[in-house]
C-alpha positions as CSV (number, residue, x, y, z in Angstrom):
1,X,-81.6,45.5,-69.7
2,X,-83.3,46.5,-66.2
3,X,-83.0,43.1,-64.5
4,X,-79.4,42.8,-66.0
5,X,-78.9,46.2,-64.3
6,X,-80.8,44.1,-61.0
7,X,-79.0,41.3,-61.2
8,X,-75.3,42.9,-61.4
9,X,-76.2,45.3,-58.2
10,X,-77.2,42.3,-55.9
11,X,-74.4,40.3,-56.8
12,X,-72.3,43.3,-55.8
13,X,-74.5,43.9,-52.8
14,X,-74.1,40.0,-51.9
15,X,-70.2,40.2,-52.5
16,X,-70.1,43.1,-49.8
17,X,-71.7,41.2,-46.9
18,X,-69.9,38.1,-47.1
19,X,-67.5,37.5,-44.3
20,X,-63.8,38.5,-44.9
21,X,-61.2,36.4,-43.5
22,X,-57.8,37.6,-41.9
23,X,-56.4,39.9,-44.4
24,X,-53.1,38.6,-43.0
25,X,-53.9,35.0,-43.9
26,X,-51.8,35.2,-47.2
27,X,-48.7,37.0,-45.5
28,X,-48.7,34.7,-42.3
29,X,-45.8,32.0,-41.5
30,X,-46.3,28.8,-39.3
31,X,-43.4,26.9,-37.8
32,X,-41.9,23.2,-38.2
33,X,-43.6,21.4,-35.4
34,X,-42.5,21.7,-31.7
35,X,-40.2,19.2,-30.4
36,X,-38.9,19.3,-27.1
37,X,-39.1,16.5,-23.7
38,X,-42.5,18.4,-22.6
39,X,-43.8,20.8,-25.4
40,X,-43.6,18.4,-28.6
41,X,-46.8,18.4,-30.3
42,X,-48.4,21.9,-32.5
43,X,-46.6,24.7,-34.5
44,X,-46.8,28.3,-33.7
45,X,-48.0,30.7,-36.5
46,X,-47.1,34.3,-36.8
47,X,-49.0,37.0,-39.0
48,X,-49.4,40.4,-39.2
49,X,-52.9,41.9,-37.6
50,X,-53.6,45.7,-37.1
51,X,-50.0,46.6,-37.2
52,X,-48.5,43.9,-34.9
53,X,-46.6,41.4,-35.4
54,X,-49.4,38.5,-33.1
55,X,-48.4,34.7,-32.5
56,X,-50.6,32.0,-32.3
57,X,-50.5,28.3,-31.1
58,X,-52.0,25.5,-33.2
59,X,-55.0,24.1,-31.7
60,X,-53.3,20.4,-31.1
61,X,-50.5,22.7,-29.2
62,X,-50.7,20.6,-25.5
63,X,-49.7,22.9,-22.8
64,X,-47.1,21.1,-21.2
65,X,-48.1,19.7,-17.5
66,X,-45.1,22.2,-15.6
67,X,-45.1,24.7,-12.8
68,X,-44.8,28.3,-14.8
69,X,-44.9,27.7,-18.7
70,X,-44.1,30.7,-20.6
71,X,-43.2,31.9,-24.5
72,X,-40.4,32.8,-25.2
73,X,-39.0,34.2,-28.4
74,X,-35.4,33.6,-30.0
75,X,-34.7,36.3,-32.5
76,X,-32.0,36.1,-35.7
77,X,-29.2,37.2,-33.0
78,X,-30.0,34.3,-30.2
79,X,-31.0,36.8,-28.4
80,X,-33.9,35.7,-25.7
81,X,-37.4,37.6,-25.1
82,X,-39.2,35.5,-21.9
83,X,-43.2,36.8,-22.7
84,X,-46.3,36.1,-21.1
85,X,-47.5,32.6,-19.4
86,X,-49.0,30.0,-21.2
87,X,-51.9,29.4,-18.3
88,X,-53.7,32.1,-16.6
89,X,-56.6,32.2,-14.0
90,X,-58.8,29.3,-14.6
91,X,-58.3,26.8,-17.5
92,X,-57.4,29.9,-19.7
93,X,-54.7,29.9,-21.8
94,X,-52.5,32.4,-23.7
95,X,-52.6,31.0,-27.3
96,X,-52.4,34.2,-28.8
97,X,-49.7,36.7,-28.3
98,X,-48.8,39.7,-29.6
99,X,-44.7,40.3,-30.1
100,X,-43.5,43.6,-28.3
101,X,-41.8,45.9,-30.8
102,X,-38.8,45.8,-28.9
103,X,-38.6,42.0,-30.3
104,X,-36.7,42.6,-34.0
105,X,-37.9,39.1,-35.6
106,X,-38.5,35.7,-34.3
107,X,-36.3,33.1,-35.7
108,X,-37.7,30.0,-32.9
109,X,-40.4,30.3,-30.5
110,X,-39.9,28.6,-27.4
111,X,-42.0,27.0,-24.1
112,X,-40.0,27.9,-21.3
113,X,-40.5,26.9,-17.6
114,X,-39.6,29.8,-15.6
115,X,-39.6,28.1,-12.5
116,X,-37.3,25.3,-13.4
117,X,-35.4,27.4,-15.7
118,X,-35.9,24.6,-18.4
119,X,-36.7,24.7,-21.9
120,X,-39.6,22.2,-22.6
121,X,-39.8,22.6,-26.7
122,X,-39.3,25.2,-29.8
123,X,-40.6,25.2,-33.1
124,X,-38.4,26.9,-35.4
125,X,-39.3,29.0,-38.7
126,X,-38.4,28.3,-42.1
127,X,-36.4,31.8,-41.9
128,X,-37.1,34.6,-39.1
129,X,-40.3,36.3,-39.1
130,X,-41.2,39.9,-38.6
């Protein structure tokens, strides 16, 4: 009966360490793929972390070779939310975003060039995400 009692306590004990994923993993949505003339490979997925409303870009997501690639987010409306830059200093690059609460829902995510003033791709989601 003691080492039963053992036994249960380090599985318990063991259960507690192990590594716990995203707890937004079941409640996040990913896009249809992007297709545009520059941005056309990747998806965008959105998910819910801390709070706010964060989207990420696929890993096979290519920054498209422009001047001043940004996100952008098209809500329900068609309204238009220009974010941050895809590239920063260096090779870095914004692959995770989080969604300003002004933005109600995001419907399409786009990859604008703000210096041409050219959209280069969107992925669109199965129905807009919050």
């Amino acid at each position: 009966m003691r080492r039963t009692g053992i036994v249960v306590l380090a599985s318990l004990a063991a259960v507690g360490l192990m590594p716990i994923g995203r707890s937004s993993a079941a409640g996040s949505h990913t896009s249809a793929p992007f297709s545009g003339v520059k941005a056309n490979t990747g998806t965008v997925t959105q998910s819910q972390e801390g709070g706010e409303n964060v989207l990420t870009l696929s890993d096979d997501f290519k920054v498209p070779d422009t001047p001043d690639p940004h996100w952008q987010v098209v809500d329900s409306k068609g309204k238009t939310y220009l974010l941050q830059r895809l590239p920063v200093k260096g090779d870095k690059v914004n692959r995770r975003i989080i969604v300003p609460a002004y933005v109600p829902d995001a419907a399409k995510v786009q990859i604008w060039c703000a210096f041409a003033e050219t959209l280069l791709g969107e992925a669109e989601f199965a129905s807009p995400v919050k």
